[in-house]
SETOR-383603 format. One record per residue: residue in three letters; x, y, z of N, C-alpha, C in turn. Coordinates in steps of 0.2 Angstrom, whole numbers, plus 2048, in hexadecimal, padded with zeros to 3 digits. Layout:
# SETOR-383603
AlaXYZXYZXYZ ...
***
This chain:
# SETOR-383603
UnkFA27BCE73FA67C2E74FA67C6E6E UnkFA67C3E6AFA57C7E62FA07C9E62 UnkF9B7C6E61F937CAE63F927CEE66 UnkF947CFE6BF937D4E71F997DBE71 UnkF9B7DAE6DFA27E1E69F9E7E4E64 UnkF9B7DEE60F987E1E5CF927E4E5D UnkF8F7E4E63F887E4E64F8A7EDE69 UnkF907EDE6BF917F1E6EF937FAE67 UnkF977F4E64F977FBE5EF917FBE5B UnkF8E7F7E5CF877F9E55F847FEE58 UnkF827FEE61F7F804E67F8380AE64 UnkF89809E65F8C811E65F8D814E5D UnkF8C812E59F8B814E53F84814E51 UnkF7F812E53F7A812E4FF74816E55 UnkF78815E5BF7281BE5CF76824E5E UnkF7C824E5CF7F829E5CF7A82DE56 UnkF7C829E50F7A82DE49F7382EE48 UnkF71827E49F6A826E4AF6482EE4B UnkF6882FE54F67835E59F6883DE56 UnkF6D83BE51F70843E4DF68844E47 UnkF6A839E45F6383EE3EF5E83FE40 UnkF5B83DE48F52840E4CF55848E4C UnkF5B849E4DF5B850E50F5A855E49 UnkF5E853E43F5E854E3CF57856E3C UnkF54852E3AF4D852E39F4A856E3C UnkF4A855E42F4485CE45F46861E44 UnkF4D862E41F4F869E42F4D86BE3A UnkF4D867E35F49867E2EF43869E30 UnkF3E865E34F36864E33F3486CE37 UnkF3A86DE3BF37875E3DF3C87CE3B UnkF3D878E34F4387FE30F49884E32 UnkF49880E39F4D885E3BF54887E36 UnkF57882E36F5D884E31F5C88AE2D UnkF5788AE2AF54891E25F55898E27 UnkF52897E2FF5389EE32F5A89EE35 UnkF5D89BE34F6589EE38F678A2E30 UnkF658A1E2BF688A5E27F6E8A2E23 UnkF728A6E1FF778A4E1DF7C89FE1E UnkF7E8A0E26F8189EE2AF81896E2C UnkF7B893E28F7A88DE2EF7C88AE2A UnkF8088BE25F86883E25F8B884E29 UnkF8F889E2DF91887E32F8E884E36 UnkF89885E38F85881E3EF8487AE3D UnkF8487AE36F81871E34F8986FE34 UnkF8D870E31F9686EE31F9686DE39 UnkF97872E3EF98870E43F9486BE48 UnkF8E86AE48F8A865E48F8C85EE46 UnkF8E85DE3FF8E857E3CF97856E3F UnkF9A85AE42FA1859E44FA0858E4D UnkF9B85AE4FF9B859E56F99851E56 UnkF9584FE52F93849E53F97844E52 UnkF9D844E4DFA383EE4DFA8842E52 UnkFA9849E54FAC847E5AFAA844E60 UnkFA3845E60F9E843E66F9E83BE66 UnkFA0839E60F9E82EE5FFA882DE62 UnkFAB831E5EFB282FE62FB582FE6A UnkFB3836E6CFB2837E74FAE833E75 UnkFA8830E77FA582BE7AFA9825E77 UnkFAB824E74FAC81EE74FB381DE78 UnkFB6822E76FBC820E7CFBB823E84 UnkFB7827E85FB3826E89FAF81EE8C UnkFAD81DE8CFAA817E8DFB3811E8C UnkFB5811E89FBB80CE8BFBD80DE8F UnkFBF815E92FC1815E94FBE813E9D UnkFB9816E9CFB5812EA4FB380CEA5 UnkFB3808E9DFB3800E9DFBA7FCE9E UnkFBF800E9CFC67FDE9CFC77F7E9E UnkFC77F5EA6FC67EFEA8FC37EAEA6 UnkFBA7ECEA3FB77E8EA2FBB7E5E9A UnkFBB7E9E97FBE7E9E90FC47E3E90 UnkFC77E4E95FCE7E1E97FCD7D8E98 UnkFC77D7E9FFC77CFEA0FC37CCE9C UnkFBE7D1E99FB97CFE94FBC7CBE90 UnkFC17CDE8AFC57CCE85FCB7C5E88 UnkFCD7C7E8EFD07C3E8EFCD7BBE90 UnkFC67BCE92FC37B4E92FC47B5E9B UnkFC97B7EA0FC67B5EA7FC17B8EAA UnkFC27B5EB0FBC7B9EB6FBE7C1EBA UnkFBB7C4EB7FBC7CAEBBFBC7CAEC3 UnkFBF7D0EC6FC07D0ECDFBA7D3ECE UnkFB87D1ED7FB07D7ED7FB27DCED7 UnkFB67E4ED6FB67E9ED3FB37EAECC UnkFB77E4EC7FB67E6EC2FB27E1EBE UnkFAC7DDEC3FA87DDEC2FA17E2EC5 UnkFA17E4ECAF9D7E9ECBF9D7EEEC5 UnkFA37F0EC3FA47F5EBEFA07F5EB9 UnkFA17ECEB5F9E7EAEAFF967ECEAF UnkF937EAEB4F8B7ECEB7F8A7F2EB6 UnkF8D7F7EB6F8D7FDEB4F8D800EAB UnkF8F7F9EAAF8F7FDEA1F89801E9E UnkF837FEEA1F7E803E9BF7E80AE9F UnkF7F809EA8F7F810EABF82815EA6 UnkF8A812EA4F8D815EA2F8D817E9C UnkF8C813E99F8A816E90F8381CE8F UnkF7F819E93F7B821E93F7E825E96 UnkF81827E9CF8482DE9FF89830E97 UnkF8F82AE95F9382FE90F8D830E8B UnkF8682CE8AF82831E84F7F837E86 UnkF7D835E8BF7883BE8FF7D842E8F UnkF85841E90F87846E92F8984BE8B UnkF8D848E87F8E849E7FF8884CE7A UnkF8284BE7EF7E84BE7CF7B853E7E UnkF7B855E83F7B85AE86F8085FE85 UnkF8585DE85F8D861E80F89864E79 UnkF8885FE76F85862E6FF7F866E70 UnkF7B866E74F7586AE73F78872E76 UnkF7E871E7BF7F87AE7EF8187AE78 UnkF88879E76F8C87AE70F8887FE6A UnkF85879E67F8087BE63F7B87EE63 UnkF7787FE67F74884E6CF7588CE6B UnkF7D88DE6FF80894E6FF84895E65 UnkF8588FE62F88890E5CF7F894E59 UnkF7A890E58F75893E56F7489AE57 UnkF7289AE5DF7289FE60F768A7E5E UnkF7D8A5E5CF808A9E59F7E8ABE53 UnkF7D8A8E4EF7B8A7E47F758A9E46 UnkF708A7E4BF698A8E4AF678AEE50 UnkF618ABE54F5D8ADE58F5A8A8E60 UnkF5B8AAE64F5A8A5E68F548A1E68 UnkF508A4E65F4B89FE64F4D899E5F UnkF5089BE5AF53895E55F58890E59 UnkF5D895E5DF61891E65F5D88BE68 UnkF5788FE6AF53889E6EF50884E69 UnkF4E886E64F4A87FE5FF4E87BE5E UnkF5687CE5DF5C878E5CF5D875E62 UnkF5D876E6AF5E874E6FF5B86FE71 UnkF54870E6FF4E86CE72F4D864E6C UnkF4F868E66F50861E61F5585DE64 UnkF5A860E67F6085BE68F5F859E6F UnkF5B85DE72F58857E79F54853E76 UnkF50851E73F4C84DE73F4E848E6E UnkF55849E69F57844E66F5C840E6D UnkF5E844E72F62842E76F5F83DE7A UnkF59840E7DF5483BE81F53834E7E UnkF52836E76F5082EE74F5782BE71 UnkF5B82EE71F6282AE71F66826E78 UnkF6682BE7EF68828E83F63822E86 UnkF5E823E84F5881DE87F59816E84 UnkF5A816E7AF5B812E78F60810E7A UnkF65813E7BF6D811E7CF6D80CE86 UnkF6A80FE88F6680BE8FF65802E8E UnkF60805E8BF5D7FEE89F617F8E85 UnkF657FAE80F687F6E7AF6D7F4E7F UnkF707F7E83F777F5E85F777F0E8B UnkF717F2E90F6E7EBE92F6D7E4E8F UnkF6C7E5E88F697E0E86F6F7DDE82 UnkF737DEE80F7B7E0E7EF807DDE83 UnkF807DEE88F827DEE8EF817D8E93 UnkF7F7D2E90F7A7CEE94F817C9E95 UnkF867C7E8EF8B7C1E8FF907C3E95 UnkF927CCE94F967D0E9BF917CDEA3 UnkF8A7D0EA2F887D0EA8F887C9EAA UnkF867C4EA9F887BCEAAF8E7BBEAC UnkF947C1EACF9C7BCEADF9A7C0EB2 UnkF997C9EB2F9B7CBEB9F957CAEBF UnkF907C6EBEF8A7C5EC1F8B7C0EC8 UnkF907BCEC4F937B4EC7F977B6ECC UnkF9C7BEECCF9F7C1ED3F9A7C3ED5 UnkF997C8ED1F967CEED7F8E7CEED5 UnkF897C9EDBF847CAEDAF7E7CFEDD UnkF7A7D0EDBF767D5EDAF737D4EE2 UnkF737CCEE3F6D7CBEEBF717CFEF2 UnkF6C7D3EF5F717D7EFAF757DDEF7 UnkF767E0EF3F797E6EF1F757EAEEF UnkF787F0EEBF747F7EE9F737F5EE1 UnkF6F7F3EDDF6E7F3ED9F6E7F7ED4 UnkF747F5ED0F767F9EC9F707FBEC4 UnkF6E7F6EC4F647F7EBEF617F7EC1 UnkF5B7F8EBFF567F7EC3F4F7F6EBD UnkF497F2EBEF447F1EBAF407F7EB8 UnkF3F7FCEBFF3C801EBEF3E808EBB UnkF45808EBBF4B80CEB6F4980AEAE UnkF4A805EAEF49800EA7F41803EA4 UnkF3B802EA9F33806EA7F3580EEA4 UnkF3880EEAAF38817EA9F3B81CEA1 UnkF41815E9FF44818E9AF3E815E95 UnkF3E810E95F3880EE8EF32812E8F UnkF31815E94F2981BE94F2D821E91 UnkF31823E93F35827E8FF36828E87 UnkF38823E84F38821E7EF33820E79 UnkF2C81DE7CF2781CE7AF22821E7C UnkF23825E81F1E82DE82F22831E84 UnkF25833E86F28838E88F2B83EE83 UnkF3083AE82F3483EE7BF2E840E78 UnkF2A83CE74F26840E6DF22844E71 UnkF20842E78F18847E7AF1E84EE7D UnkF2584FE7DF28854E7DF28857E78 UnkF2B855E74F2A858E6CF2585BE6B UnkF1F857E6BF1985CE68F18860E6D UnkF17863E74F19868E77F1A86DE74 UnkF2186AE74F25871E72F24871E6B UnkF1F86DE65F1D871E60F18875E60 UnkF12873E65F0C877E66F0B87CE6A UnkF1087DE6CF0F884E73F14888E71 UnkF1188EE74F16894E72F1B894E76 UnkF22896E75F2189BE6DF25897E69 UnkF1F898E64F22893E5DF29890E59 UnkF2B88CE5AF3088CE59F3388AE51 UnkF3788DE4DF3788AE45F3088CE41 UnkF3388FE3DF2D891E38F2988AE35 UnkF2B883E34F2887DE31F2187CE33 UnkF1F877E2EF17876E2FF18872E35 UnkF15874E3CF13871E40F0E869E41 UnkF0B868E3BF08863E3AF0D85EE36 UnkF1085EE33F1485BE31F1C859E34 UnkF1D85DE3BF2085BE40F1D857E44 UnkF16857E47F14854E4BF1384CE4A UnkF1084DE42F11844E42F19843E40 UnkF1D845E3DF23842E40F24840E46 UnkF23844E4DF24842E50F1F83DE54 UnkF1883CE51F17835E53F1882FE4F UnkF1A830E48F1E82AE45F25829E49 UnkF2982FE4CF2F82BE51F2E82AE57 UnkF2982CE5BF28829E62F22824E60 UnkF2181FE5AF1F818E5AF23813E58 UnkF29816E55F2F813E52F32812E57 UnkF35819E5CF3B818E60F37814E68 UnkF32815E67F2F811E6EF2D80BE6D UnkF2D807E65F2B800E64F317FDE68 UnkF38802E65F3E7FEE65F407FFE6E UnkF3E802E74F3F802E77F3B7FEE7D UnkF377FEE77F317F9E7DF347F2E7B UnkF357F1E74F357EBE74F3C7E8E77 UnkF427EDE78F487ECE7CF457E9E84 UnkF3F7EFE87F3E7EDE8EF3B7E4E8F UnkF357E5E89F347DEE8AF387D8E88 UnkF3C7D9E83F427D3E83F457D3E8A UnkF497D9E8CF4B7D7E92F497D5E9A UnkF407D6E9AF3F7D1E9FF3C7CCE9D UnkF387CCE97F357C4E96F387C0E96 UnkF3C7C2E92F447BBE90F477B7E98 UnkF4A7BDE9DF4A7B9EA2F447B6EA7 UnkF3D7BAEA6F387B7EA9F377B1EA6 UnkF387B1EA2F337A9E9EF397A4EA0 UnkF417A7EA1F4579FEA2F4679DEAA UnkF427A4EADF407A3EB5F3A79CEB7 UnkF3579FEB2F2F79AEB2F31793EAF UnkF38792EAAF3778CEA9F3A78AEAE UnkF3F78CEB1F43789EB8F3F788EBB UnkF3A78AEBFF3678CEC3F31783EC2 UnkF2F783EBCF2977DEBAF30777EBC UnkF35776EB9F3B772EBAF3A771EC2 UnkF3B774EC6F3D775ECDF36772ECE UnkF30773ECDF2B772ECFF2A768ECC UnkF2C767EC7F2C75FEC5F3275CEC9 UnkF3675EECDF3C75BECEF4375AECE UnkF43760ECCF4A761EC8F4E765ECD UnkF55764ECEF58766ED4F5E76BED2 UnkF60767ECBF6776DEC7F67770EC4 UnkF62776EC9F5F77BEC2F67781EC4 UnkF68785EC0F6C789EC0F6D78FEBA UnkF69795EBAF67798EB7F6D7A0EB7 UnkF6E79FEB0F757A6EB0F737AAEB1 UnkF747AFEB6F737B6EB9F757B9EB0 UnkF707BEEB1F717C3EA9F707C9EAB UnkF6D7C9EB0F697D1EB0F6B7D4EB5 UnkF6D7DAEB9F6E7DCEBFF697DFEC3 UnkF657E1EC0F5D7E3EC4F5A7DDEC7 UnkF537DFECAF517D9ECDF507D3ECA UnkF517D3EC5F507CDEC0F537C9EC1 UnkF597CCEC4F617C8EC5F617C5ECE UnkF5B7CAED1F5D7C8ED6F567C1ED8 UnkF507C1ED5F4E7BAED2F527B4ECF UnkF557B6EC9F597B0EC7F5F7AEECE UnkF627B0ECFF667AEED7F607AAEDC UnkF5A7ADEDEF557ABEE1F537A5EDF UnkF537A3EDAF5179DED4F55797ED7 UnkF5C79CED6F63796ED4F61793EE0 UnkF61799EE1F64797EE7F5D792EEC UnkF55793EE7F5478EEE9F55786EE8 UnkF55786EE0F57780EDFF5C77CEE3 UnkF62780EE3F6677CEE8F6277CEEE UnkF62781EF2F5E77EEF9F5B777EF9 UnkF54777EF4F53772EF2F5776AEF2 UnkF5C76EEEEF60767EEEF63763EF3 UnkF6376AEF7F6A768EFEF66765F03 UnkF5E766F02F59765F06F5775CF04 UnkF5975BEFCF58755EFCF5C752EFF UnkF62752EFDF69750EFFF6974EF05 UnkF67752F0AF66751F0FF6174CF13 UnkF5974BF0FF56748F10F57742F0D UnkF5B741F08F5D739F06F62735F0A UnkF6773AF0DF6C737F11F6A736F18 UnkF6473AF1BF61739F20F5C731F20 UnkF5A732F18F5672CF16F5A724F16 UnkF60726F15F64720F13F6871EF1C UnkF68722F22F68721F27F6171EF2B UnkF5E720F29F5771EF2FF5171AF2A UnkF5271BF23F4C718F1FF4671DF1D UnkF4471DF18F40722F17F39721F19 UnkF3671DF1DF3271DF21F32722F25 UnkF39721F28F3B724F30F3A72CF2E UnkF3D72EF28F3E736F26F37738F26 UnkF34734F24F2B737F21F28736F2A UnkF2A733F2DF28734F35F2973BF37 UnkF32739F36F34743F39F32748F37 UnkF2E748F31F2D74DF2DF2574FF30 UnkF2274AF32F1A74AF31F1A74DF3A UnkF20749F3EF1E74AF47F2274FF48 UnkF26753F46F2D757F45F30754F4D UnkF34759F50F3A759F55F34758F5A UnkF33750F5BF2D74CF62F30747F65 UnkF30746F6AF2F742F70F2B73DF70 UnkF2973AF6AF21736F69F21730F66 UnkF1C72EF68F1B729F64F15722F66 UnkF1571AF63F0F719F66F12713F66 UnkF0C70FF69F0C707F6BF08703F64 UnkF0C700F61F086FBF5CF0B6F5F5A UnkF096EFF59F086EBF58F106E8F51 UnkF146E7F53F1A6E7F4CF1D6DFF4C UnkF206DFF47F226D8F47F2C6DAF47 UnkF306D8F4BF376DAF49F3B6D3F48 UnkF3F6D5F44F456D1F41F4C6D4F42 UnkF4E6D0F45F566D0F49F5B6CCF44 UnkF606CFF41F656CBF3DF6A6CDF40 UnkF716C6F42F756C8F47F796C3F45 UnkF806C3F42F886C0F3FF896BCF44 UnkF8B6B6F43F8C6B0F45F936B2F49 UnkF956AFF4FF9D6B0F52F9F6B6F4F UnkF9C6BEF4FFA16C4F4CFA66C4F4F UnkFA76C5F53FAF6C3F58FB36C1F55 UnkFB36BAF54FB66B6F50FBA6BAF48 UnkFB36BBF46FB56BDF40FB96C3F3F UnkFB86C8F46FBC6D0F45FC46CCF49 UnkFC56C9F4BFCD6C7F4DFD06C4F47 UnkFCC6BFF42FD26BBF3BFCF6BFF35 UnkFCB6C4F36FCA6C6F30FCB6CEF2E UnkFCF6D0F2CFD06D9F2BFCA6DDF2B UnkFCA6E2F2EFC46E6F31FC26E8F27 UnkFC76EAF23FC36EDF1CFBE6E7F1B UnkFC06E2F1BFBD6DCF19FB86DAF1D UnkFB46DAF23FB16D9F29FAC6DFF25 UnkFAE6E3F24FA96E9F22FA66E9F1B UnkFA96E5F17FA96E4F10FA36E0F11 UnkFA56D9F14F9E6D3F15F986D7F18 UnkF996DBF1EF956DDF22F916E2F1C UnkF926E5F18F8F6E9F11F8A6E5F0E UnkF8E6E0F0CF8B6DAF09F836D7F0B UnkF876D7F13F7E6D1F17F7A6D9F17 UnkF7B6DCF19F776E4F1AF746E6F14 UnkF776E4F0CF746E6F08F6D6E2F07 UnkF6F6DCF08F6B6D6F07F656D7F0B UnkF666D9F13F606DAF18F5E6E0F14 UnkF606E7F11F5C6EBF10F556E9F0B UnkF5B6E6F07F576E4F00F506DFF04 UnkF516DBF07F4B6D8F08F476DAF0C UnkF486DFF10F446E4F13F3F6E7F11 UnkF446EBF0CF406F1F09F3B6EDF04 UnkF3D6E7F00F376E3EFDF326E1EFF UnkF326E0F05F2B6DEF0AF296E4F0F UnkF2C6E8F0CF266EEF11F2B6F1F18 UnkF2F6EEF1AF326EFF20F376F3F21 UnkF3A6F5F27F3D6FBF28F456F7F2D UnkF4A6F9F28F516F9F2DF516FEF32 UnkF506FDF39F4F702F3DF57704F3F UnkF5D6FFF40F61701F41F686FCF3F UnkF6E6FDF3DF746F8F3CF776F8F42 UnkF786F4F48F7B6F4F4EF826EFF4D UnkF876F1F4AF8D6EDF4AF8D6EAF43 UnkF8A6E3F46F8A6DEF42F846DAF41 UnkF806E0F45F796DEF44F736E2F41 UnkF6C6DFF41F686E6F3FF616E4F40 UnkF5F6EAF42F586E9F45F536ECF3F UnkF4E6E5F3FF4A6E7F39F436E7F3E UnkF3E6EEF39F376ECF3CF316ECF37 UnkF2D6E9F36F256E9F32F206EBF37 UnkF1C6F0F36F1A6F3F38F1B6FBF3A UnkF1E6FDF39F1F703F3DF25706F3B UnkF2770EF37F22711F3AF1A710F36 UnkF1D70EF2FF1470FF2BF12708F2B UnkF0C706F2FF08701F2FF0B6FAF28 UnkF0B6F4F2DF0A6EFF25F036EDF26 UnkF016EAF22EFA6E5F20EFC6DEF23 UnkF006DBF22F046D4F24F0D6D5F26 UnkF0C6D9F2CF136D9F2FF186D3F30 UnkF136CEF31F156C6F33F186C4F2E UnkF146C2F28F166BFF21F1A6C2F1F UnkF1C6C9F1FF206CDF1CF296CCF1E UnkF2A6CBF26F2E6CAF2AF316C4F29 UnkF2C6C1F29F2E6B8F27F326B6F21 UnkF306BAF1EF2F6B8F14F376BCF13 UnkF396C2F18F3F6C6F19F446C1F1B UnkF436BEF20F476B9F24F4A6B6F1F UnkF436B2F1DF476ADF17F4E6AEF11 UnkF486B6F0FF4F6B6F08F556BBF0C UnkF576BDF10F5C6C0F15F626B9F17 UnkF5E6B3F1AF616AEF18F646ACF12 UnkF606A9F10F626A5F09F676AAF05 UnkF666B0F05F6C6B7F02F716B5F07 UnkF706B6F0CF796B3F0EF7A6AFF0C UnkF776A7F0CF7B6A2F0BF7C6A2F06 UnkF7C6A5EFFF7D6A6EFAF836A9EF8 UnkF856ADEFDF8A6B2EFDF906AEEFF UnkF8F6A9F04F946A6F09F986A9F0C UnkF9A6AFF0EF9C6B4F12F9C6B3F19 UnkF966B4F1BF946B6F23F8D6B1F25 UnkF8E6ADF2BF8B6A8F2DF876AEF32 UnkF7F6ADF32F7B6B0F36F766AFF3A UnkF726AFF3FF6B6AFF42F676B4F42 UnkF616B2F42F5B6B8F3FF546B4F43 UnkF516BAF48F4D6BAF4CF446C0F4B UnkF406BBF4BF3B6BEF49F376BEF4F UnkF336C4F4EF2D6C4F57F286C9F56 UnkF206C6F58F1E6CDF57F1B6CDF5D UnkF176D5F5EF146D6F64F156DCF63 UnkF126E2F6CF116E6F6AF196EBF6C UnkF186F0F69F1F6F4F6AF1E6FDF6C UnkF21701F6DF22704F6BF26709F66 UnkF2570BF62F25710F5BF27716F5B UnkF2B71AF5DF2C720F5EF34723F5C UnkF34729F5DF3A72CF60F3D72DF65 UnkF4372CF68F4472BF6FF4B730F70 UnkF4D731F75F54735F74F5273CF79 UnkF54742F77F52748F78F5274BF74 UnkF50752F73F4C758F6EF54756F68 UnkF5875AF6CF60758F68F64754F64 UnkF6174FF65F62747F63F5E742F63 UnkF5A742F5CF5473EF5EF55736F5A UnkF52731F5CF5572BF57F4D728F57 UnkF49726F51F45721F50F4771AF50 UnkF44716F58F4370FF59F3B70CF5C UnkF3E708F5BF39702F5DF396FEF64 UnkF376FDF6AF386FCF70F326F8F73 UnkF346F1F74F306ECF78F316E5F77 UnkF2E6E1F7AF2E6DAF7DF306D6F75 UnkF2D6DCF70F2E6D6F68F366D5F65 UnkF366DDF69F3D6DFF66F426DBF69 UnkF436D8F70F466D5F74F466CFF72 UnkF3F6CBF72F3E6C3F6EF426C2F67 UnkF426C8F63F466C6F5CF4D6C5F5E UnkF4F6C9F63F576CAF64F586C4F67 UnkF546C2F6BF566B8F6EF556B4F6A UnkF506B6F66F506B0F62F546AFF5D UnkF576B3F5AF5C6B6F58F666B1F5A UnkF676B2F60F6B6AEF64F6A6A6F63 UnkF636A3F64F6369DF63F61699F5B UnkF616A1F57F6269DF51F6869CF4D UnkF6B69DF51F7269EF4EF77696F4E UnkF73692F54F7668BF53F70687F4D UnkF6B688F4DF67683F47F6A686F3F UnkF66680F3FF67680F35F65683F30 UnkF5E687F34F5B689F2EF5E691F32 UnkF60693F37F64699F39F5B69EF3A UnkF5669DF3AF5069FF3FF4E69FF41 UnkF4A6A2F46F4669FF4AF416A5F4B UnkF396A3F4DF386A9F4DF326A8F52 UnkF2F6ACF55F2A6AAF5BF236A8F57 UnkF206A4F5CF186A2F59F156A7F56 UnkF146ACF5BF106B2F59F106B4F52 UnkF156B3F50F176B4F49F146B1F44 UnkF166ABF45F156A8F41F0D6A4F40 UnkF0C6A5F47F036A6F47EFE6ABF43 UnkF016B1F41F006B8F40F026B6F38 UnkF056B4F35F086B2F2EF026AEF28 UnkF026B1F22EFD6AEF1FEFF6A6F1F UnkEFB6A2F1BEFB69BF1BF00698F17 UnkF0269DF11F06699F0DF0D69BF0F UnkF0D6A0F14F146A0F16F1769AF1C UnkF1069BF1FF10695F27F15690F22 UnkF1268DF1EF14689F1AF1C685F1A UnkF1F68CF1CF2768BF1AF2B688F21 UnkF26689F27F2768CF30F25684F33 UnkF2A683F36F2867BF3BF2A67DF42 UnkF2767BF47F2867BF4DF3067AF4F UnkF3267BF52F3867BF54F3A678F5F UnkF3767CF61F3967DF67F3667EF6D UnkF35680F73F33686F76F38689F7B UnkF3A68DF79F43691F7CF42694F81 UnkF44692F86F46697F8BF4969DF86 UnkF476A4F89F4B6A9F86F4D6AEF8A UnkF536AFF8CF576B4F93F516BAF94 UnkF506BAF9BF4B6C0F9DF446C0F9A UnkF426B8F9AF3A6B8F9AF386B1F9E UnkF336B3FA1F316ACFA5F2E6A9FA3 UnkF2D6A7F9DF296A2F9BF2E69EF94 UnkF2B69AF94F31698F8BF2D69AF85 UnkF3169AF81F2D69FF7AF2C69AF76 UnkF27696F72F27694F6BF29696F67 UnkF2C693F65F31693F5DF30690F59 UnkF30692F53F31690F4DF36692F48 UnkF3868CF44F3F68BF41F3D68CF38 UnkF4168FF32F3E691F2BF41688F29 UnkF3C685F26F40681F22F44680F1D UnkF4967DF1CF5167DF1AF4D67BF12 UnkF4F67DF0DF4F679F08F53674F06 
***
């Protein structure tokens, strides 16, 4: 806040006088003072007297159209969007009150010459004080911009630049630094080398003055223009690389009102996007598996899907019924967290996919949606530690059913409401086998096909069992049962 007062009175002081001594001087380098005669110490007294009442009036000028800003700035709140919109307007406004004061002096002093001298010494004194005026209002453009950057950040946060008529503008910002670095001096010489002459002084020693000030006054305006777009372009491009490795909380302070401002917003509002779009895709991820999301993203909104070959695992709580009548539903929920964590965790370690949580159940698949190498082994080797994790827990007594063959793989549902499942003869055998694991000991059971399909050292684990009728097949199924340790 101090910095920014300060940097505020450094502008209105230094390019006030700054602007009187360019005007001084050319009015030296083309002697005019000499031809008004006698008289021109009034014209210098009143000149040096316009200027500090010209630095007094602009300044209360300027507070006075700043007032508000002046008022929230100081006090540390957020301004209203009024008097934010307003604050966007400072450097408008500090060049208007220089531009206009600036103009006061030239008629002023103008018609005072005038009376004293000859309108030709009128006009060499007019013309000096436009052109000190030109490169004072331009400089006073640019600095307060730059000046103006801690203000334009609070009022930037109301009232943004995206969708509205913009206060600055980039190519406002060229125009005055072409001004300052050619314009001003190549008006000068002009009006040194053309008739009708003006001031008796060595014209040659005018003219390089005025290209030692339009290389001086133009460094200092170029270099305002490129501090204030590189500065924000280069912290665009680091966001930008950020955004591009991964990074989600990017949030870049609006400083600038022109387009640069309306990029930084662009910046800010992709990042979020971005993130809402992860947010989205994690919670979607954490419903269906991220298998399933890199399907919907790859088939978009389809009706599809195909017939292949998968191995499914059915895990289903013993007597739930039972358990939801003597045991409090937070509690019921707590265990059921517990066994679910457990099936994720062993899933997700062998390759497989929880396709869905039904109750107090849950349908696992290997194979599908993205192919396994050894769906069988992988199922199997799930079964087991899925088990042995609950009974370590001793919570919740369970059955787990294994089967493979072929299936279908897809989305089903309507355009509206889509759900990735799995649908066939395999998915059906897990679920019964499932029900008859639930009175043995080692709590699995899983079909031949399976366990046929499984490398050797897992067969290992797997002993014949049975051959089970299973509801709604004609034929009986072979089973196989995990051995108990």
């Amino acid at each position: 806040m101090l910095r920014t007062s300060v940097g505020f009175a450094t502008i209105g002081i230094g390019t006030s006088f700054c602007g009187a001594g360019l005007v001084l001087l050319l009015l030296l380098l083309l002697d005019i003072p000499a031809e008004v005669g006698d008289d021109r110490w009034i014209v210098l007294v009143c000149a040096g007297g316009y200027v500090l009442l010209a630095f007094v009036i602009g300044t209360a000028w300027t507070v006075f159209l700043q007032r508000r800003t002046v008022v929230w700035f100081l006090a540390g709140r957020r301004p209203g969007p009024a008097e934010a919109a307003r604050a966007l307007r400072i450097p408008v406004d500090l060049a208007t009150v220089s531009g206009t004061l600036w103009v006061g002096g030239a008629v002023a002093l103008g018609v005072l010459t005038a009376v004293f001298g000859s309108w030709l010494d009128a006009m060499g004194v007019v013309l000096a004080i436009v052109l000190g005026g030109l490169a004072t209002v331009g400089m006073t453009y640019l600095a307060s911009e730059r000046i103006a950057r801690p203000l334009m950040s609070l009022a930037l946060a109301v009232a943004s630049p995206v969708g509205g008529r913009l206060p600055a503008t980039v190519l406002r910002r060229l125009v005055v630094a072409w001004s300052l670095a050619s314009g001003v001096p190549l008006f000068g010489v002009l009006l040194v080398v053309l008739p009708p002459d003006v001031g008796t002084g060595d014209p040659t020693l005018t003219l390089v003055s005025l290209a030692v000030i339009g290389l001086v006054v133009g460094a200092l305006g170029t270099g305002l223009l490129a501090r204030g777009v590189a500065a924000p372009l280069h912290q665009l491009r680091l966001a930008l690389d950020d955004i591009a490795r991964g990074r989600r909380d990017i949030a870049i302070d609006l400083n600038d009102a022109s387009e640069i401002g309306m990029l930084q917003a662009s910046v800010n509002d992709l990042a979020s996007g971005l993130a809402e779009q992860e947010r989205l895709r994690d919670l979607f991820g954490r419903h269906v598996g991220d298998d399933v999301v890199r399907h919907a993203l790859e088939h978009g909104i389809s009706l599809s899907g195909d017939v292949r070959t998968v191995t499914a695992l059915f895990v289903d709580v013993v007597d739930s019924t039972a358990l939801a009548v003597n045991t409090p539903p937070e509690e019921v929920v707590r265990r059921l967290n517990g066994l679910f964590t457990d099936v994720v965790r062993a899933v997700d370690t062998h390759g497989g996919l929880v396709n869905k949580f039904q109750g107090d159940a849950a349908l696992c698949v290997f194979g599908a949606p993205t192919p396994h190498t050894d769906a069988a082994t992988a199922a199997l080797r799930a079964a087991r530690l899925i088990r042995d994790s609950a009974r370590e827990r001793g919570e919740l007594d369970l059955g787990i059913g294994v089967a493979t063959g072929q299936v279908f793989a897809g989305q089903l549902g309507t355009r509206s409401r889509l759900e990735y499942t799995v649908i066939g003869d395999a998915v059906n055998e897990a679920a019964r086998l499932t029900e008859q694991a639930k009175d043995l000991p080692g709590r699995i059971l899983a079909g031949h096909d399976t366990v046929d399909a499984a490398a050797g050292a897992e067969r290992a684990y797997w002993r014949h069992h049975a051959d089970l009728p299973l509801r709604g097949r004609d034929s009986d199924t072979r089973a196989f049962t995990a051995v108990v340790a």
